[in-house]
Structures are given as C-alpha cells and as structure tokens.
N, C-alpha and C positions, 0 to 999 in steps of 0.2 A: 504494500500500500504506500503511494507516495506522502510523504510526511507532510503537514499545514504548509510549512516557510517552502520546501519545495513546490509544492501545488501553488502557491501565493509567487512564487518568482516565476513559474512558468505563465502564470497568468499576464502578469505583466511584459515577459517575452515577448507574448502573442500580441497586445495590444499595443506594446511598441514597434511590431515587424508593420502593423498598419500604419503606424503614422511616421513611423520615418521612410517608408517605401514611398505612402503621397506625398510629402511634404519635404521629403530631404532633411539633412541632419540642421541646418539653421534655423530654419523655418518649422520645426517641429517644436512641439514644445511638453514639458513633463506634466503640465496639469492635464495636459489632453489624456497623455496614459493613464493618470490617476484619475482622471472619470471613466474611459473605459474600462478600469479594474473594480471603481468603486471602493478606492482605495483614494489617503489624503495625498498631498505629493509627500509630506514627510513621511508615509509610509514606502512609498517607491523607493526616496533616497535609502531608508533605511535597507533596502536589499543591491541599490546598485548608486555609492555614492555622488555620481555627479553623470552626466548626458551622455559624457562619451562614455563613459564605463557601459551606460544599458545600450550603448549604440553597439560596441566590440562585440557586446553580450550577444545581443541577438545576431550580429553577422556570425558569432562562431557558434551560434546554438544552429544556423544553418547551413554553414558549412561541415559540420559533425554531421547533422544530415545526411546532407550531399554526399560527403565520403561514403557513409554509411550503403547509400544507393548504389554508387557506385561498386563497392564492396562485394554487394549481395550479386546483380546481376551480371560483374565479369568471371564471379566464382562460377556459376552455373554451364561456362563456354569448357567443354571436352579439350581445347586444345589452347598453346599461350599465347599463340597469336590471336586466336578469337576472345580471349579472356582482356587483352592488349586493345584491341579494336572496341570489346562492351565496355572497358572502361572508357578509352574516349566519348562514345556514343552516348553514356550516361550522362558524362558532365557537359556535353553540349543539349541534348534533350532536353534536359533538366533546367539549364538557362535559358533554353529556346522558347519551351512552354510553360516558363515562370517569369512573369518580367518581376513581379516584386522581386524574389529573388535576385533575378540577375541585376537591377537597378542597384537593388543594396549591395552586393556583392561587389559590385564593377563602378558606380556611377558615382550614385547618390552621397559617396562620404570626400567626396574630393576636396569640398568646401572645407573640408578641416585639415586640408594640404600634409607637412610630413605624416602625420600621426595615420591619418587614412592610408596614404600611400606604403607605409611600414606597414600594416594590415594586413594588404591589399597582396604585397611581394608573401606573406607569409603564408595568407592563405594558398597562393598558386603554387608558391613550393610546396606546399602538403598535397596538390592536386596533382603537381609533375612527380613528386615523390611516390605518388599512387601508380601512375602510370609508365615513370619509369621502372617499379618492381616487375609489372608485366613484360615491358618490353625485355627485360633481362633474363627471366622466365623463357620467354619467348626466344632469344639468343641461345644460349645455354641447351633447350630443345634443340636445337639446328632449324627453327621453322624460319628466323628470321638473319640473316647474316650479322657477323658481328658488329657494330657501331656503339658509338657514345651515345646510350641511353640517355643521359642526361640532357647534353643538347637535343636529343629527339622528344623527349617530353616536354621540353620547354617547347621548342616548334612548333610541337601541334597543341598545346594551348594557349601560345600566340595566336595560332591562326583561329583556335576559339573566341578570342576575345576581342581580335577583331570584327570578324563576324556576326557575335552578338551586340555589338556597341553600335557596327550599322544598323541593324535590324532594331536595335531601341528607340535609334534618333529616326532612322528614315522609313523603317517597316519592310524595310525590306534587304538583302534576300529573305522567306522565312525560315525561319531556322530547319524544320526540318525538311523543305524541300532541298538546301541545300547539304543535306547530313552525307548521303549517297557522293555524291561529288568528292565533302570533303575529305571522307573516313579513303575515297580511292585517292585521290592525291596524295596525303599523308604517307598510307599505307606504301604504293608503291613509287614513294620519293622516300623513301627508308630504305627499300631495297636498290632503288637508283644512287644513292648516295654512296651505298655501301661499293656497288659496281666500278664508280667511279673514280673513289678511293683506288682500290684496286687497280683497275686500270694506269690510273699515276702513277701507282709504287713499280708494276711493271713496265712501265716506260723510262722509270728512273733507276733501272737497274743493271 
C-alpha cells in the first residue's frame, strides 16, 4: 500500500506535469498545483522545497517512466538487434505521441537556461546509456559489426530530438509516420559506418 506522504507527493507530481507542460516552467505557478491537489502551497513546499525542485521532480518521475517502457518492450525482441531497434522505437513513440511529455522533457524548461540544460544532457545520457547496452548486446552477438556504441547512441537520439522538436513547433513530420524511415537510416548507417571504417583501414594499409 503506498504510504499518505507518498500518495500526497504523487498527487502533486500529477498536477504539476499539467501545469508546467501548458504553461512552461515561468509562467506556471505553485498555487495552481496547490488547488489542483487541494492542498495549501505551504503544503507542496513542504514535499518539494522550491519550483524547480517539483519541476526536476516530475521531469525525472517521467523519464523513470520512459526508461521503464522502454525497458519492458526491447526485452520482449528474440534477438539484440531487435531488442536495439525497440529501444529506439520506444523512446521516439513515446515522444511522438506524448507532446506533454516530450515539451517537458525537451522544451519547456529552457527558460531556466544552465540548470535545465544540465537536466536535459542527463536525462539523454541515461537514454543513450539504455540504448547503447543494446547496441553492445547486439555487437558482441555478431548481429551488428563492431563500432562505438556510444557515438551510435548519441546519433540516433540526436536525430530523435530533432525530429521531435520539428514536429512540436511545426506538426510536422508526424512522428510516427516518420518512425519506419528513421529506425532504416539509423539502422543501416550503423552498419554503413562500420563498412566504411573498414574500408579506410584497408586502404591505409
């Protein structure tokens, strides 16, 4: 059974992921969560001392999430490339057809400059962190040739976050029309890259 002050902080999670998703982290304000909780604002403070504390709070109560998602549906893939691929797939799905999400996640906290931006690199490392364990998985099988996982996970969450950041401001591409496209280019610019290498080192030798 979740205890009162846990049930009483998730509450207020919830009622904060809506008002700093509409309103952005300036323009939001604590007494708004404390009417949506039914709660004073001195009681909010009293579980998350100051704006940007319940701002980080709920970005990481939804990036736990997200990893979470992620987690579950590339474990389900038979093989490490496919387990490599569902991870990608998740974390753009999941931005694509959650803009709260993806606003909070990516957008909405810029206005608070370093502090956001220190956030923001943290979270993605824990999402290229995710994704580069797969692709290494996936090495180590022979499914996918050798390369730096870790530039390979940054890459293809770059090109995530691109493409969710057009898709917020302009609507378009939508995200999961362009999912197919992106997961092939990724995919075999991994394997192209790796070719390529090769082919250098053979020419330099």
């Amino acid at each position: 059974m979740t205890a009162p002050r846990e049930a009483t902080r998730d509450r207020i999670l919830e009622a904060a992921e809506h008002v700093f998703a509409d309103k952005g982290y300036h323009d939001a304000l604590v007494d708004e969560v404390a009417t949506a909780t039914a709660l004073s604002k001195g009681g909010v403070y009293f579980h998350f001392p100051s704006k940007e504390d319940l701002f980080f709070a709920v970005v990481d109560r939804l990036a736990d999430r997200l990893i979470s998602k992620v987690e579950r549906e590339s474990s389900t893939q038979p093989t490490a490339i496919g387990r490599a691929e569902a991870a990608l797939t998740a974390v753009f799905s999941a931005l694509g057809k959650r803009r709260r999400l993806a606003r909070l996640l990516m957008v909405q906290g810029y206005s608070m400059g370093n502090a956001f931006e220190r956030k923001r690199v943290e979270l993605f490392g824990r999402f290229a962190s995710l994704i580069r364990q797969r692709l290494d998985e996936a090495s180590a099988a022979g499914e996918i040739p050798p390369v730096d996982t870790t530039i390979v996970a940054h890459i293809w969450l770059g090109a995530i976050n691109e493409l969710v950041i057009r898709w917020l401001y302009s609507g378009e591409p939508a995200p999961m029309e362009a999912l197919p496209i992106l997961r092939s280019v990724l995919v075999e610019g991994t394997r192209a890259s790796h070719a390529g290498r090769v082919a250098g080192e053979a020419g330099n030798g």
